[in-house]
C-alpha positions in Angstrom: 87.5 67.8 112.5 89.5 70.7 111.4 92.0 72.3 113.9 94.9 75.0 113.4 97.2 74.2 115.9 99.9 77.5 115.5 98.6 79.9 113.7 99.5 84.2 113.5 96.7 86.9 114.1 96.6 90.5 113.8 94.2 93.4 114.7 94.3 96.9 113.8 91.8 99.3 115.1 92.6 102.8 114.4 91.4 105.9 116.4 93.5 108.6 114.1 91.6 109.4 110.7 95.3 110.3 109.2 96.1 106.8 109.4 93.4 105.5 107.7 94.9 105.4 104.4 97.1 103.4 105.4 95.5 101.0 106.8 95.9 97.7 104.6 99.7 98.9 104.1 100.2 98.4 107.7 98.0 95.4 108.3 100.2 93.4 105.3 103.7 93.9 107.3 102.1 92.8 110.6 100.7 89.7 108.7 104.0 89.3 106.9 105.6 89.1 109.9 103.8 86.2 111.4 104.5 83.9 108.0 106.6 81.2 110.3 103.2 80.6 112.5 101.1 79.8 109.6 102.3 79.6 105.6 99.8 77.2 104.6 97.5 80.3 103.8 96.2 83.8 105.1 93.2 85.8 105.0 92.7 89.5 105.7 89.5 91.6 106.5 89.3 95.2 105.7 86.6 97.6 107.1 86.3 100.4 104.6 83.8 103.3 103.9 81.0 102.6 101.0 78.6 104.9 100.1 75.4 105.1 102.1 72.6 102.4 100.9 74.8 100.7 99.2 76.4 97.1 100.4 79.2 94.8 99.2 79.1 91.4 98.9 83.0 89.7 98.7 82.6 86.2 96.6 85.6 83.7 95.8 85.9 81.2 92.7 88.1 78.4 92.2 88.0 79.4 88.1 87.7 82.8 88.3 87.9 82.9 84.6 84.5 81.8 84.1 82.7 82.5 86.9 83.5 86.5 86.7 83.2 86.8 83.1 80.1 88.4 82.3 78.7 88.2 86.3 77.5 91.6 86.1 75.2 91.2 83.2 74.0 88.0 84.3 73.1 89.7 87.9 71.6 92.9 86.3 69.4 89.9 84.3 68.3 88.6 87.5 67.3 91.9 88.7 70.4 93.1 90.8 71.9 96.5 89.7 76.0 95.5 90.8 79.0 96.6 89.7 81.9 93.9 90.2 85.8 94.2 90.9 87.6 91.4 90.3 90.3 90.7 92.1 92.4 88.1 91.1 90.2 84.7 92.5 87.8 87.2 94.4 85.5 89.8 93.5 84.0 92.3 95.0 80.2 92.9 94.3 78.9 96.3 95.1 75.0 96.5 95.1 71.7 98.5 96.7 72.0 97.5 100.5 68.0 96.5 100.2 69.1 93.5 98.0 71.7 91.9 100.2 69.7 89.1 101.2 68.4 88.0 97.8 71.9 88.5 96.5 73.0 85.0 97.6 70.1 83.0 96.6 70.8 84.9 92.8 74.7 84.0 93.1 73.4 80.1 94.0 71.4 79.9 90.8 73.4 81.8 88.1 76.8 80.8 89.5 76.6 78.1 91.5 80.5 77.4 92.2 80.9 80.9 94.0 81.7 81.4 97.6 80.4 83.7 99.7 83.4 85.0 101.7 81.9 88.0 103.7 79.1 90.8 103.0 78.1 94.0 105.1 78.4 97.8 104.6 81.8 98.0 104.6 83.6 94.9 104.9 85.8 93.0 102.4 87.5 89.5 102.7 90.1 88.2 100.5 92.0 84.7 102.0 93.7 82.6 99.7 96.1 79.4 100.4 99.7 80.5 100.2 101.9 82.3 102.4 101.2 85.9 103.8 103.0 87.9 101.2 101.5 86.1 98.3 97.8 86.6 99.1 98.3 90.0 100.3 100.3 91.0 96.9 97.6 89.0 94.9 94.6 91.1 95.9 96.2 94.4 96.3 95.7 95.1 100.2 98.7 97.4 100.4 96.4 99.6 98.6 93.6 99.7 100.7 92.6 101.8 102.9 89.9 101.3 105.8 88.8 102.1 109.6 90.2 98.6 110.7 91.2 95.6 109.9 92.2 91.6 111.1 94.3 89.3 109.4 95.6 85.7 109.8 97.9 83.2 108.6 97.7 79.7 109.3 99.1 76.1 109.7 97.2 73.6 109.7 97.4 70.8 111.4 94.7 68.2 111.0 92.8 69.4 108.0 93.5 69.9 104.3 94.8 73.3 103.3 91.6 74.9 101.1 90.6 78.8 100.8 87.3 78.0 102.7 89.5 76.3 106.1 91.5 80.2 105.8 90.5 82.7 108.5 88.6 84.8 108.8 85.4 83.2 109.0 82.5 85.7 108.7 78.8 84.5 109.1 76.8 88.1 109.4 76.9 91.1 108.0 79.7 92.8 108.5 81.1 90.3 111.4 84.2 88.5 111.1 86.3 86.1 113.6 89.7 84.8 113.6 90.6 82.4 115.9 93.8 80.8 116.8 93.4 77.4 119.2 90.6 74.6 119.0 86.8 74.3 120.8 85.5 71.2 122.0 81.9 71.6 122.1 81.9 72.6 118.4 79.8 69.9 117.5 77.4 70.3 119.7 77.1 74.2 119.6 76.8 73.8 115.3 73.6 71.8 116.2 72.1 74.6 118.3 73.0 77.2 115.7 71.4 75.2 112.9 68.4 74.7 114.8 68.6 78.9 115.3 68.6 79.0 111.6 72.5 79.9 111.1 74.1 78.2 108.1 77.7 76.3 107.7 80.5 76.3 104.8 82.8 74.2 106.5 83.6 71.6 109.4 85.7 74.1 110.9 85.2 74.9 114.8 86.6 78.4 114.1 83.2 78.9 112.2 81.3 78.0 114.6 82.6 80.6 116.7 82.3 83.3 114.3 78.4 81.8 113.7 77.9 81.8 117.9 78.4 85.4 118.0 76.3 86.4 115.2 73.5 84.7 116.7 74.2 86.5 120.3 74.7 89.9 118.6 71.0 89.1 116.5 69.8 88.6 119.8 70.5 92.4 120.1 73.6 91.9 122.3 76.5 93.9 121.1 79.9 92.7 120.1 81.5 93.1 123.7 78.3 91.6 125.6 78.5 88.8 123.3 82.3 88.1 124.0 80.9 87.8 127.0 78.9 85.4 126.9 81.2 82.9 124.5 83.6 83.0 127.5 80.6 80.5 129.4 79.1 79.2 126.5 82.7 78.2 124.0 84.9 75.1 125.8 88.4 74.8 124.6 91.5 77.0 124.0 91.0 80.6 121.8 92.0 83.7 121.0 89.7 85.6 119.1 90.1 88.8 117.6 86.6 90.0 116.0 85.9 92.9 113.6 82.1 94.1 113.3 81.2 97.1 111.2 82.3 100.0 113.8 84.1 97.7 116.2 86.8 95.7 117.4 87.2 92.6 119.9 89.3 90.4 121.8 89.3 87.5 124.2 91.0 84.8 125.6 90.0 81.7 127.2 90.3 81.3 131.3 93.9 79.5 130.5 95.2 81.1 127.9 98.0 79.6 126.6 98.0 80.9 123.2 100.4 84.1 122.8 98.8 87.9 122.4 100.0 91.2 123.2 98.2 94.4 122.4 99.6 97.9 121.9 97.2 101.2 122.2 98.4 105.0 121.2 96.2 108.0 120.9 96.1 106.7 117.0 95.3 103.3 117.0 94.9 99.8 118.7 97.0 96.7 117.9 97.4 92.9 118.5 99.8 90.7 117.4 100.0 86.9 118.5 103.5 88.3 118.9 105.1 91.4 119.8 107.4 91.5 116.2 103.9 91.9 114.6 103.6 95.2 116.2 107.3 96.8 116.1 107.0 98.8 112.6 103.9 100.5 113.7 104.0 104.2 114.0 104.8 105.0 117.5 105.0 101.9 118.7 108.2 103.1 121.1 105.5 105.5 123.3 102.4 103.1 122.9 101.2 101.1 126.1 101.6 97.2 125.7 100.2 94.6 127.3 99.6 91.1 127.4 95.5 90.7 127.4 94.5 88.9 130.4 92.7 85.5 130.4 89.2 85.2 130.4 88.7 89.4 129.8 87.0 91.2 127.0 88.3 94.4 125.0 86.5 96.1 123.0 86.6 99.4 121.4 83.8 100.5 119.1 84.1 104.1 116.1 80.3 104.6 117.2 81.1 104.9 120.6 83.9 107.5 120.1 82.1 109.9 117.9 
């Protein structure tokens, strides 16, 4: 049973295209500043452009040396056209959308000891055990720029400190979850999933939230609807913050007694799991702030607003 018991999570949605650029600059300092709630290790998600038809596939190695070395040639042998970036233990795979679902069963057999972090359009995860300033430093996410973006840094409590336990958990394309408090009916729910087909890296009841909503969204339920619906179906204490490929979520249970506070401007969104998070954002002095209420969904979406 794996539970984070204090943990730090950020959001950043932005509206203003100006900012974009800047995104994984400003995502690192609010994730930086939440170090004391969680320096076991951290994990960021960036939603980026990629051109269209193509898809990216973000993969993790605990020998990074080996398993990189030479993975585009063995890939282009097993019929997938990629080009890779490595970053540090990740890489990033970028590939012909069409072949996103073979992808992983070619990864399985020519490099068994990869991890599949995340894949979708636009999406890239890097999460690494260490504190906040050390994983975002070690795979460049200063640099990055993006539409939005969630990050998290946590403690954990109960459960050995490994790359796969770090948030955020993503278990569909382009879908990502972090997740600070614990579920009770984890157990149960990861039985229904795998019976829907949905697949499991770890023990962890944060993924089974992340895998809950992929299978209410396949339903054809967007991300909003199926927030929703994980406020009747999920038992326990959470705040989730969600990215998909064009939007961005947030709820709390009915009690609520993990921290949040939001911030909105005419250029972006915000949450913090505390308001320190959000005070070096630009404008932060004129944006509205509030604490999200329990048991509520928020949820803005770029396809919505163009």
């Amino acid at each position: 049973m794996e539970m984070a018991a204090m943990c730090g999570i950020v959001g950043l949605f932005l509206k203003d295209k100006a900012l974009e650029p800047r995104l994984g600059a400003l995502l690192s300092d609010m994730l930086i500043t939440m170090t004391d709630r969680g320096p076991d290790s951290a994990g960021v998600a960036i939603y980026g452009d990629l051109a269209a038809g193509k898809a990216k596939v973000t993969v993790q190695s605990a020998d990074p040396q080996s398993d990189f070395d030479g993975l585009e040639t063995a890939l282009h042998k097993a019929g997938i056209s990629a080009s890779v970036m490595v970053k540090s233990t990740h890489a990033v795979i970028e590939i012909d959308a069409a072949q996103l679902s073979e992808i992983r069963t070619v990864l399985a057999e020519i490099r068994p000891n990869v991890r599949v972090m995340g894949s979708g359009e636009s999406v890239e995860i890097f999460k690494e055990i260490g504190p906040p300033k050390d994983v975002v430093a070690r795979f460049g996410v200063r640099a990055m720029g993006g539409t939005h973006g969630i990050g998290h840094t946590r403690m954990a409590t109960e459960s050995a400190v490994t790359t796969l336990g770090a948030h955020p958990f993503s278990t569909g394309a382009d879908q990502c979850l972090v997740h600070n408090g614990s579920l009770s009916n984890h157990n149960n729910l990861r039985r229904e999933l795998i019976r829907e087909g949905m697949t499991f890296e770890t023990q962890n009841d944060s993924e089974v939230a992340a895998a809950y909503l992929t299978a209410e969204m396949a339903k054809g339920k967007n991300l909003g609807e199926a927030l929703t619906g994980a406020l009747d179906d999920l038992d326990g204490f959470f705040t989730f913050v969600v990215g998909t490929k064009s939007g961005f979520g947030v709820v709390r249970d009915p009690i609520a007694c993990k921290p949040a506070v939001m911030a909105e401007t005419d250029q972006y969104v915000a949450f913090g799991s505390e308001y320190r998070a959000l005070v070096n954002l630009p404008g932060i002095e004129n944006a509205r702030v509030w604490e999200p209420e329990p048991a509520t969904v928020y949820f803005w979406d770029h396809g919505k607003a163009a």
